[in-house]
C-alpha positions in Angstrom: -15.2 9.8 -6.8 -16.4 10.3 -10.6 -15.3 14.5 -11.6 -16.7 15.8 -14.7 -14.4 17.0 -17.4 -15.5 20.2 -19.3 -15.9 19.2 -22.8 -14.9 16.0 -21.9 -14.4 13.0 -24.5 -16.8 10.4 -23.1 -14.2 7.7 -23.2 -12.6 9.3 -20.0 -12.2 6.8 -17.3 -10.2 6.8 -13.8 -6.4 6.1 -13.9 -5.8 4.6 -10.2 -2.3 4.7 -8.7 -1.0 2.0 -7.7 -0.1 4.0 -4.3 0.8 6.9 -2.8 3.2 8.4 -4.1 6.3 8.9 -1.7 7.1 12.6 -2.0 10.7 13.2 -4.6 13.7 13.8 -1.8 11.3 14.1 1.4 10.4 11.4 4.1 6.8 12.2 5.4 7.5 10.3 8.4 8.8 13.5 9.7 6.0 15.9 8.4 2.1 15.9 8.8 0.1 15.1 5.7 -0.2 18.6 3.3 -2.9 20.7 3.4 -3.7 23.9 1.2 -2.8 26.0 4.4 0.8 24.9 5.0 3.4 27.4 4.1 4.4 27.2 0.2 7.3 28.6 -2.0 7.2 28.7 -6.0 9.9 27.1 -7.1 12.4 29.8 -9.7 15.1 26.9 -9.5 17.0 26.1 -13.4 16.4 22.4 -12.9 12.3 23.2 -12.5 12.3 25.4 -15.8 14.6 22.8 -17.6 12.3 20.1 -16.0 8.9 21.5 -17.6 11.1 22.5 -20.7 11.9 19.5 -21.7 8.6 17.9 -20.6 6.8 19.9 -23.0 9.3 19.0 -25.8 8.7 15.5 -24.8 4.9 15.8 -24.9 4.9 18.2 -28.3 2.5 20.8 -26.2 1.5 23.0 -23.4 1.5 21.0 -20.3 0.3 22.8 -18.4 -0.5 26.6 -18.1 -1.4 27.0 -14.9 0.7 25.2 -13.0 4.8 25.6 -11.5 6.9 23.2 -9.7 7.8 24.4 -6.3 8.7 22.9 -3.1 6.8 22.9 0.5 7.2 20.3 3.4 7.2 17.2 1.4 9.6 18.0 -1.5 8.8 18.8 -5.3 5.0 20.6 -5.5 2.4 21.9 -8.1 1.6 25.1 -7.6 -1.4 27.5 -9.2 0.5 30.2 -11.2 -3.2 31.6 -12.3 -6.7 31.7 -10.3 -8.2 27.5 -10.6 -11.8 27.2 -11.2 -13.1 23.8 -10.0 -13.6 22.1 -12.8 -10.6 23.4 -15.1 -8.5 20.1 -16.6 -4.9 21.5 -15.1 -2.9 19.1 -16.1 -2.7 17.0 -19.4 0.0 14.3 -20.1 0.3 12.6 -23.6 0.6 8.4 -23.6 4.0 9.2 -25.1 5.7 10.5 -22.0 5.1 7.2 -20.2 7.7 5.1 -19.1 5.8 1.7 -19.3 6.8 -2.2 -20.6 6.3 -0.7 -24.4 9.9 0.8 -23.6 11.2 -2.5 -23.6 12.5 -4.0 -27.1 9.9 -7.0 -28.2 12.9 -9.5 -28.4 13.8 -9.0 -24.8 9.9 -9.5 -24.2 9.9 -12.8 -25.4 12.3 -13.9 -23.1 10.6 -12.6 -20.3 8.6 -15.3 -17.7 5.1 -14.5 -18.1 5.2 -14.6 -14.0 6.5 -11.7 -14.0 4.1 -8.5 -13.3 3.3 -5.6 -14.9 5.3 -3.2 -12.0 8.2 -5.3 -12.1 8.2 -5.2 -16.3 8.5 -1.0 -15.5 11.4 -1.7 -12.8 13.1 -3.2 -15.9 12.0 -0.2 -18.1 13.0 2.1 -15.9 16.4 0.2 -15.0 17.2 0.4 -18.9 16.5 4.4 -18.7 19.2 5.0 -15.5 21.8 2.9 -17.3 21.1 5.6 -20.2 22.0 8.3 -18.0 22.1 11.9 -19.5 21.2 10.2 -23.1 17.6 8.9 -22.2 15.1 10.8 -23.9 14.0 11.0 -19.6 16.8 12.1 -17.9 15.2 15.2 -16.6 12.3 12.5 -15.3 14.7 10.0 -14.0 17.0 12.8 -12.2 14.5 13.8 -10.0 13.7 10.2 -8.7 14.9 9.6 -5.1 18.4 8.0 -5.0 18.2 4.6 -2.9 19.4 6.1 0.5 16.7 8.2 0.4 13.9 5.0 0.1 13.0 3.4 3.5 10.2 0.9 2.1 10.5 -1.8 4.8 12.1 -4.1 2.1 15.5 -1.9 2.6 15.6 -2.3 6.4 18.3 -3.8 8.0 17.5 -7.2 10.1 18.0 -5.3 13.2 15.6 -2.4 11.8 13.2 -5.2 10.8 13.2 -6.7 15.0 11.4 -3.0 15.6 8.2 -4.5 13.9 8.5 -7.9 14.7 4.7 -8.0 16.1 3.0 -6.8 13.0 2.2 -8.4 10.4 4.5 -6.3 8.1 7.8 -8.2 9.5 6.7 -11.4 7.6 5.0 -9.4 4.8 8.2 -7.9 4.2 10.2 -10.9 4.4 7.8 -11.9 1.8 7.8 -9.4 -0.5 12.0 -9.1 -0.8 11.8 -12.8 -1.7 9.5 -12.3 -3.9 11.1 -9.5 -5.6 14.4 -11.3 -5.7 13.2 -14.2 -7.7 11.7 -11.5 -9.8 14.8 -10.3 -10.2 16.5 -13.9 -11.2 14.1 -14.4 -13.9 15.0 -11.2 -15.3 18.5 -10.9 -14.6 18.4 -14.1 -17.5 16.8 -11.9 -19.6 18.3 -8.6 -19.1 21.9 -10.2 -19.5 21.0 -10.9 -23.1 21.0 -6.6 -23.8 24.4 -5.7 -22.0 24.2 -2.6 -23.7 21.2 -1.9 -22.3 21.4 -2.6 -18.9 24.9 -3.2 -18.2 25.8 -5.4 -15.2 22.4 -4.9 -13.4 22.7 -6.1 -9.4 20.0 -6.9 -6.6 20.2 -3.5 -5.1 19.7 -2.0 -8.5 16.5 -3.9 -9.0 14.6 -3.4 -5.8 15.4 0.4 -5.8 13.8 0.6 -9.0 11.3 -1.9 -8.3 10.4 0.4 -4.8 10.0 3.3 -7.5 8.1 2.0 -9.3 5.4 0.3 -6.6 5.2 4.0 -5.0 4.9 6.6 -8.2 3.4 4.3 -10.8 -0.2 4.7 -11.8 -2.5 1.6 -13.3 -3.0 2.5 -17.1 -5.0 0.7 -19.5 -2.4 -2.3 -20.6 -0.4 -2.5 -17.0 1.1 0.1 -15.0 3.4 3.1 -16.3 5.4 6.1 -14.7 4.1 9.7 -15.4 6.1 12.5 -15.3 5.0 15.3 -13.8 2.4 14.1 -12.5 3.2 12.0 -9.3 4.7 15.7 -8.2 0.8 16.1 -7.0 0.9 15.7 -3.5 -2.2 13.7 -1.8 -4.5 15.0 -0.1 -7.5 12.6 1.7 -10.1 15.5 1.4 -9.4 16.4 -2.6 -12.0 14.6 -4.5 -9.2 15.2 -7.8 -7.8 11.9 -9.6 -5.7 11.5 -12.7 -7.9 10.6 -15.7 -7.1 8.7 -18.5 -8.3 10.3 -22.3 -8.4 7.0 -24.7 -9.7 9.2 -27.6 -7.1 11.8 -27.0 -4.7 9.2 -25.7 -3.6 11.4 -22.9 -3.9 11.4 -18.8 -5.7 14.7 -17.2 -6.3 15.8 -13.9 -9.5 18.4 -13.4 -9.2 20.1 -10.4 -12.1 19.9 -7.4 -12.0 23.4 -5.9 -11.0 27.0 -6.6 -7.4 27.3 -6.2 -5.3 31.0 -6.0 -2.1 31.9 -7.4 0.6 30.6 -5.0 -1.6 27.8 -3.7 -0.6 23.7 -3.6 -2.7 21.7 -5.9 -3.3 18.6 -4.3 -4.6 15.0 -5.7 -6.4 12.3 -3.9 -4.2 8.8 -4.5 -6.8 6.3 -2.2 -6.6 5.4 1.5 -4.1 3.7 2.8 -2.4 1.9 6.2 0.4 2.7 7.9 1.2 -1.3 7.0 0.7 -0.6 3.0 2.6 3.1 3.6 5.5 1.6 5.3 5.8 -1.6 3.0 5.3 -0.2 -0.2 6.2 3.6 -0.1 8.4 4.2 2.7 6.7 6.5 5.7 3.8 6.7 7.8 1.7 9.1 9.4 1.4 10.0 13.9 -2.2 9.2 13.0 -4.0 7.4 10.2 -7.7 6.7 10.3 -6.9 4.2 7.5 -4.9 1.6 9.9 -5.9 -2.3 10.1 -4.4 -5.2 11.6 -4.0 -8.9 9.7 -4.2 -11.6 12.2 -3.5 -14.9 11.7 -5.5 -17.4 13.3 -5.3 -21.3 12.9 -6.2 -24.6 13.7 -3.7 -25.9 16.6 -2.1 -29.1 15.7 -2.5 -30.9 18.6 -6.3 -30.1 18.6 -8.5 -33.6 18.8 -10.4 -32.4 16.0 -7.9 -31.1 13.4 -8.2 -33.3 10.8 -12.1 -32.7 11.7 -12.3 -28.9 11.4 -9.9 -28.5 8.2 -11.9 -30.7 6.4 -15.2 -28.8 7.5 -13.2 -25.1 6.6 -12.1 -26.6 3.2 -15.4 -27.6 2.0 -16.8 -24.5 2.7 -14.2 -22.7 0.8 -12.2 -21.4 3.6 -8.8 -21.6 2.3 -5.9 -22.2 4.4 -1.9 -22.6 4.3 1.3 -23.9 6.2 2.1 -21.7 8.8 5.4 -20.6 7.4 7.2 -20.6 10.7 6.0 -23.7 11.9 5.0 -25.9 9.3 2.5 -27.8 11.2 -0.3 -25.7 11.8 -3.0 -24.5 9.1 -4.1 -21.0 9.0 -5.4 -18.1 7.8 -5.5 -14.6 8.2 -7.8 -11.8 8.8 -7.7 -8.1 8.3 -9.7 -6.4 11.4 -10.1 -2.5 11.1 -11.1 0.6 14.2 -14.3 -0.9 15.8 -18.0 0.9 15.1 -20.9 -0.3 16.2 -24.2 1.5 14.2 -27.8 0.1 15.0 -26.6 -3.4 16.8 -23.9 -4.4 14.2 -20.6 -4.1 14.8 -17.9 -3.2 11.8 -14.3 -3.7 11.7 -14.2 -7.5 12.9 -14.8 -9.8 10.1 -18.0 -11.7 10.4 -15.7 -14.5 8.5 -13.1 -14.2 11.6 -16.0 -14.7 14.2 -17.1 -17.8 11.9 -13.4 -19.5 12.2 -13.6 -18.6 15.9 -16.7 -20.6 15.9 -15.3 -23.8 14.5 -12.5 -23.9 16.5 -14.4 -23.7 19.6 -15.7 -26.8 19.0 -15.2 -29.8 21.0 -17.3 -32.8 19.5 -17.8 -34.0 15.7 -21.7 -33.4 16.2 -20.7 -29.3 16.4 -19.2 -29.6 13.5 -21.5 -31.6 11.9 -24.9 -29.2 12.8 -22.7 -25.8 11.7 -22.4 -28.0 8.6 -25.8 -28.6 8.6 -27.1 -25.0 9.0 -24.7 -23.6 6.5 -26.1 -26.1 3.9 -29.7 -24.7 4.9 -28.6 -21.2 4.7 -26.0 -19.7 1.8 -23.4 -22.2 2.8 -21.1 -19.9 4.7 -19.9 -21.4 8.0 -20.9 -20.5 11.5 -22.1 -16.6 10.7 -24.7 -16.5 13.1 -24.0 -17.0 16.3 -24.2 -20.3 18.0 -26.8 -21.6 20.0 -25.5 -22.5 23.6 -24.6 -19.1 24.9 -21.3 -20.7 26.5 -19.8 -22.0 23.4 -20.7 -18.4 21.4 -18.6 -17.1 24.9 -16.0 -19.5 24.3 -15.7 -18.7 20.5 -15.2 -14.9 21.4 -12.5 -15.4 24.4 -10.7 -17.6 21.7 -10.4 -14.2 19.9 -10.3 -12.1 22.9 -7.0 -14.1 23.9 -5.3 -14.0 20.8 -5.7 -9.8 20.4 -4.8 -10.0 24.2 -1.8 -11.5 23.3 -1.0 -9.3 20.2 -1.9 -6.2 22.5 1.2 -7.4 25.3 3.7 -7.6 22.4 3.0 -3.8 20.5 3.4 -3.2 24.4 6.6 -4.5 24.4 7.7 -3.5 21.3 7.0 0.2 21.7 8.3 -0.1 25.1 11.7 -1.0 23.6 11.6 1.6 20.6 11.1 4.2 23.4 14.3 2.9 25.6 16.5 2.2 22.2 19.7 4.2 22.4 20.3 6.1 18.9 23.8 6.4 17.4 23.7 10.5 16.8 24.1 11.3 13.2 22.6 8.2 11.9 19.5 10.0 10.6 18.1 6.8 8.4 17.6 4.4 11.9 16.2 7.2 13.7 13.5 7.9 10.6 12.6 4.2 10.8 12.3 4.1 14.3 10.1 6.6 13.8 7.9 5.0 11.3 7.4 1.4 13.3 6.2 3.3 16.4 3.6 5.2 14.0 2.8 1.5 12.9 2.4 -0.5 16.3 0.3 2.8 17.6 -2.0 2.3 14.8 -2.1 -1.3 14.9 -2.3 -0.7 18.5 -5.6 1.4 18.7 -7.5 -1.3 16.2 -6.2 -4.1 18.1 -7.8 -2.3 21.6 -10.9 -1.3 19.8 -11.6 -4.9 18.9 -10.6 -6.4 22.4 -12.8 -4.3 24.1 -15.4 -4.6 21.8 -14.9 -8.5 22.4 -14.9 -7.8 26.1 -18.0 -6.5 26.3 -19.7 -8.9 24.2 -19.1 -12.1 26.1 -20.3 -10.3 28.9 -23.8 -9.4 27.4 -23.6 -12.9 26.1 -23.1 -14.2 29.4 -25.6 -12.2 31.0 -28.7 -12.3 28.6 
């Protein structure tokens, strides 16, 4: 949501983050999400007043004037130290104290794939900047960065951690991602081993910790992505309407508060809204309850169906793409991402109307289906089997398809929460019991979307059946 900047330049734009920020030293699996009324101490520790020392050194100016690091339930906060007006600009950040891909020397940029992303070009940046140590010109940045044991991004879970989630979709998107991030790190490793003196003798482990960094604090600037100091110690908050805002005339970030805020009190930032899935996968906890959770299914076309050659075709000429079934190899598929179930004047929302359409096609069981949902997309926009179908017991039989398939999904969160609940914990091994923690926060929330829909479903084929 658009905030007005007082005396604002008028090229002001938004600065997104990438993601939600996981909180410096602090798992928020354990904690509920902060609100201005939690309990709050100002920080008088040496490291904060070196910290903003050397950040306004860094910057050449006042920071900020009204606001002190200080800690509350999820680690490093911003505090007010005078009364906020909604409105003020509370924070500004010059270009200069990025950490971005301009860090990196143009030589070594050459020899860089141009595969590679922008968050990954950071990783590098940032990787270059730890090897540093007390001699990078961000130490003081750096040093406050959670240490890899204190990460649990689903990409650092063991294979026995990884079994907890086995029945969302997060288990293969995570398998995904680490193989994706370690042929990343291949391609760079070539490069990187070109600046020894740089980098050193940079391993795996090294990458993907910074690399998890850098997906959870980063913020989308206006030539990639960069880290800002200082300010990814905001703390979210779903209700603030405040975002970080990016000055290209005064080549600085700002943040303009949304509310009043007293001396003492936590100044909050809204970062987007997000899953349990994308919180787990990319940053590494999850909330008890998240209004933001959704499911992906993954639905395909059976293999041994008469009609498979038949309904691939029909999906692929109307644009409906679909891929190998990584596990099997044989069947076609795609997936879906269904959401918490409302129904507002006769339409439903949460279930994809394009999920309901692939439902449709598979139902069929003769060429001529296929051939008159051809010929009514052709007559309409060209999208496949939107509306529903004519003979009432094939719509009823394109909906049980679905119903099944959640049914199915539904019996194995059931069984997977039923074994995080009689899983013995080792006593002292805090990590394991933190991410058993966060994939029961995930399978509830998948859990609740995955109900709304099957009873949504259940009720429909029996209005269908009945009208």
């Amino acid at each position: 949501m658009g905030i007005v900047l007082r005396g604002a330049a008028p090229l002001t734009t938004h600065l997104r983050p990438l993601s939600l920020s996981s909180r410096l030293r602090c798992s928020l699996a354990s904690f509920p999400s902060p609100t201005s009324t939690q309990s709050k101490e100002v920080c008088n520790l040496k490291e904060s007043d070196d910290f903003l020392q050397w950040l306004r050194q860094k910057c050449g100016t006042e920071i900020s004037s009204v606001l002190s690091v200080g800690s509350s339930v999820c680690g490093r906060s911003l505090f007010a130290s005078k009364p906020i007006e909604a409105g003020d600009c509370i924070l500004e950040i010059p270009f200069s104290a990025h950490i971005s891909a301009d860090n990196l020397p143009l030589e070594m940029m050459a020899l860089i794939p141009n595969e590679i992303d922008s968050q990954s070009l950071v990783a590098v940046a940032l990787l270059a900047e730890q090897k540093l140590g007390q001699k990078s010109d961000w130490a003081p940045y750096v040093n406050c960065l959670p240490c890899l044991g204190e990460m649990h991004n689903s990409i650092f879970w063991s294979k026995e951690e990884l079994e907890m989630i086995r029945p969302s979709f997060v288990y293969r998107e995570t398998i995904d991602l680490r193989k994706q991030f370690e042929k990343d790190f291949l391609a760079l490793k070539t490069a990187m081993e070109n600046f020894p003196d740089l980098f050193g003798n940079v391993q795996l482990e090294n990458f993907l910790h910074a690399r998890a960094l850098v997906s959870s604090r980063a913020w989308e600037i206006i030539k990639g992505v960069a880290m800002i100091p200082f300010a990814d110690f905001l703390n979210h908050d779903v209700s603030s309407d405040s975002v970080l805002l990016i000055n290209v005339k005064k080549q600085r970030d700002e943040v303009v508060a949304d509310r009043n805020y007293a001396v003492g009190d936590e100044v909050f930032i809204r970062y987007g809204k997000f899953s349990n899935a994308t919180l787990l996968l990319d940053f590494g906890f999850t909330l008890p309850v998240n209004c933001y959770d959704q499911v992906r299914i993954f639905m395909y076309v059976p293999s041994d169906d008469p009609l498979y050659a038949e309904k691939c075709q029909l999906l692929h000429e109307h644009s409906v793409p679909l891929k190998l079934n990584s596990n099997t190899s044989k069947e076609k598929e795609r997936s879906f991402l269904i959401k918490q179930v409302k129904t507002s004047k006769g339409k439903v929302k949460g279930i994809p109307l394009a999920l309901r359409a692939f439902a449709r096609v598979l139902s069929a069981t003769s060429v001529i289906e296929l051939e008159e949902m051809a010929k009514e997309a052709a007559q309409s926009d060209g999208r496949l089997a939107r509306s529903p179908l004519k003979n009432r017991q094939r719509e009823i039989q394109a909906h049980l398809i679905l119903f099944r398939h959640l049914d199915r999904m539904i019996q194995g969160h059931l069984a997977a929460l039923k074994g995080l609940q009689n899983m013995n914990v080792v006593d002292g091994n805090k990590s394991f019991s933190i991410r058993r923690k966060m994939a029961k926060d995930l399978l509830s929330g998948e859990l609740r979307v995955l109900y709304s829909a099957h009873s949504w479903l259940a009720a429909y084929c029996k209005d269908t059946r009945s009208a």
